[in-house]
N, C-alpha and C positions, 0 to 999 in steps of 0.2 A: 794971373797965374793961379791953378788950381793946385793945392797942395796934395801930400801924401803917397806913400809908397804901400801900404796894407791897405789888403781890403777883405773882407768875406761877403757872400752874398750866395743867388742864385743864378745859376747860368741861364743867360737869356739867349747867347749866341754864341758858338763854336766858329772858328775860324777853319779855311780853309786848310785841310792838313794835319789838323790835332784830331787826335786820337784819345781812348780813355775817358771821354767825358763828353755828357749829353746833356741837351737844352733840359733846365731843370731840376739839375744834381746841384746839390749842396755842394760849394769849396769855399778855402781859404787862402790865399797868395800876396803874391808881388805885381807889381807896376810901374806906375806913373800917372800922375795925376788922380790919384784914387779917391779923392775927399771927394764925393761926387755922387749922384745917383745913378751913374750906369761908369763903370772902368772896365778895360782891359788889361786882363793880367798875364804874365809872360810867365810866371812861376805860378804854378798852383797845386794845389791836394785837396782833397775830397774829406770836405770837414765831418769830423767824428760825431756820433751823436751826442757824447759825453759832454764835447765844448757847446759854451755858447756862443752865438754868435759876437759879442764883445771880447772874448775870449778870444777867439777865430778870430777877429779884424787884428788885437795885437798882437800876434802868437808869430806870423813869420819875418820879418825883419830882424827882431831881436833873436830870433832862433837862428836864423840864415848867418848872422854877422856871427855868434857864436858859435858856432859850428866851424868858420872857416878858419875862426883863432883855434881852436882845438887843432885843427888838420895843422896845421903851420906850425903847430908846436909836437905835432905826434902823439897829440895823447890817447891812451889803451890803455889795455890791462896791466895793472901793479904801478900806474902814474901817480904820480903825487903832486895834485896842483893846487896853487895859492891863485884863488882869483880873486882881483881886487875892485870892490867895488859888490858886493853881491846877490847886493838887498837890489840892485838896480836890474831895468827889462834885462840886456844883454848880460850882464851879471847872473841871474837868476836861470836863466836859460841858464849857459854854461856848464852851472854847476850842475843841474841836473842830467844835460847833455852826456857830463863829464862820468858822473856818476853811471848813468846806463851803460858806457865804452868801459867801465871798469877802472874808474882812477879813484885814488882816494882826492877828498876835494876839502883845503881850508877854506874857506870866508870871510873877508874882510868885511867888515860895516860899524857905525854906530851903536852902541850898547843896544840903543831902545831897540832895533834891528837884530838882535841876535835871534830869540827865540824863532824869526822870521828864517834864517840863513839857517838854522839849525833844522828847521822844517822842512827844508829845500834836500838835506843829506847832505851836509856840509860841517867839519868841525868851524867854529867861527873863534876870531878874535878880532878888536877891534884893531880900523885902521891908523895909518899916526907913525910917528917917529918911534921906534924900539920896537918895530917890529919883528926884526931878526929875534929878539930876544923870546919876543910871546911867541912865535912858531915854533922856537927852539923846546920852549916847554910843555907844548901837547905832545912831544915826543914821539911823534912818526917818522924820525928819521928826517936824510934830506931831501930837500923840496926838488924836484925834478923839471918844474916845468910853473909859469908865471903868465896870468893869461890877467892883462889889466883894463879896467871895461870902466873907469874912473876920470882918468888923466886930470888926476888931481896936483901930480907933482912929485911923486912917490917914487919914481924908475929910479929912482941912484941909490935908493935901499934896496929895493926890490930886487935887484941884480942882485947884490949879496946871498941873496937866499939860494941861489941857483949854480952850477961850476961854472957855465958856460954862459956869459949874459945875450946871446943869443936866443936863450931858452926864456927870453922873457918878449911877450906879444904884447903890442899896445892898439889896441882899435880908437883909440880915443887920443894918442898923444903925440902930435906927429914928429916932434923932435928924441924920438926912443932913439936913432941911432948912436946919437951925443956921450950915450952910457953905454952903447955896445948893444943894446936893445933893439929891439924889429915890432916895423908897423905891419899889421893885420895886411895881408897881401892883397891887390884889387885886381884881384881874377875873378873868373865866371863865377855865379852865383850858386851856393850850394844848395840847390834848390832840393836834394834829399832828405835835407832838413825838416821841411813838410811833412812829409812823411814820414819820418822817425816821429817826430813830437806828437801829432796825430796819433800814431801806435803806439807812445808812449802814456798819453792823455787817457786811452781809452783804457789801458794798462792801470790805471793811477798812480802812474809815475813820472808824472809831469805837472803841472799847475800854471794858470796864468793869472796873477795877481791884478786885478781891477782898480781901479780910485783912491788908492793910497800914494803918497810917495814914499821913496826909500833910500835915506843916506846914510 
């Protein structure tokens, strides 16, 4: 079994029917079986100069799965989202994602992870039991929307924070409905994604964090 879903590289070959892109051009995408020296990728965008290529190899999965918890929850302009987990890939996306659509965005993470989440454009507190209470004290009002990229165990607060627990997405927990929560939908791939982040990257308002972990 050859692993992986990301890859960046150079186009060595165009298939029959694709359009946009020629043997040669710098991308970064989606697949199967991509840990590899030659993949084929189904999703892709035309990597920015700004990225590097490490950057580029992790930048579309976790952008992709974030992007579709966003759609699923609605969020745009005047949102207010708690995403938990934030210092993490899919996390970290998110919040930035969230941030260019115009939401305001909390952060969950471990202390030593704040300044990290704070970086991102995110007000942070940590995660944990009493949560309701520390979101209640950055004083933005109520949280509108719950996008959780952890599934740590957290959903039967998390609801709380929200009218509608509905409004709370878990890509990582697949028992959300038990609290009235909703798993991240397995529809087509939002492969527009690429290309936001791409134009956000070059923007410098995006970032792909390299060789650290973050909980």
């Amino acid at each position: 079994v050859v692993p992986g879903v990301d890859a960046s590289g150079v186009v060595d070959e165009v298939g029959a029917g694709v359009s946009g892109v020629e043997v040669g051009d710098e991308v970064f995408g989606l697949g199967s079986a991509t840990t590899a020296e030659l993949a084929v990728l189904d999703g892709w965008a035309h990597k920015p100069a700004s990225m590097t290529w490490a950057e580029a190899a992790a930048a579309a999965l976790s952008s992709e799965t974030a992007l579709r918890g966003l759609e699923d929850l609605g969020v745009g302009e005047g949102a207010v989202l708690l995403v938990e987990g934030a210092s993490g890939g899919v996390g970290s996306a998110a919040v930035q994602l969230a941030r260019a659509l115009g939401a305001t965005v909390v952060g969950t993470s471990s202390q030593r992870n704040a300044d990290y989440v704070r970086r991102l454009g995110a007000l942070h507190t940590e995660y944990g039991p009493g949560i309701a209470g520390r979101v209640a004290a950055l004083g933005i009002g109520r949280v509108t929307a719950v996008l959780d990229t952890a599934g740590s165990g957290s959903l039967a607060e998390l609801v709380t924070l929200v009218a509608d627990p509905a409004q709370v997405v878990s890509v990582a927990d697949f028992g959300a409905a038990q609290v009235g929560a909703r798993v991240v939908r397995d529809k087509p791939r939002a492969l527009r994604a690429l290309e936001l982040v791409g134009r956000l990257h070059e923007q410098g308002r995006f970032t792909v964090e390299i060789g650290r972990a973050h909980v």
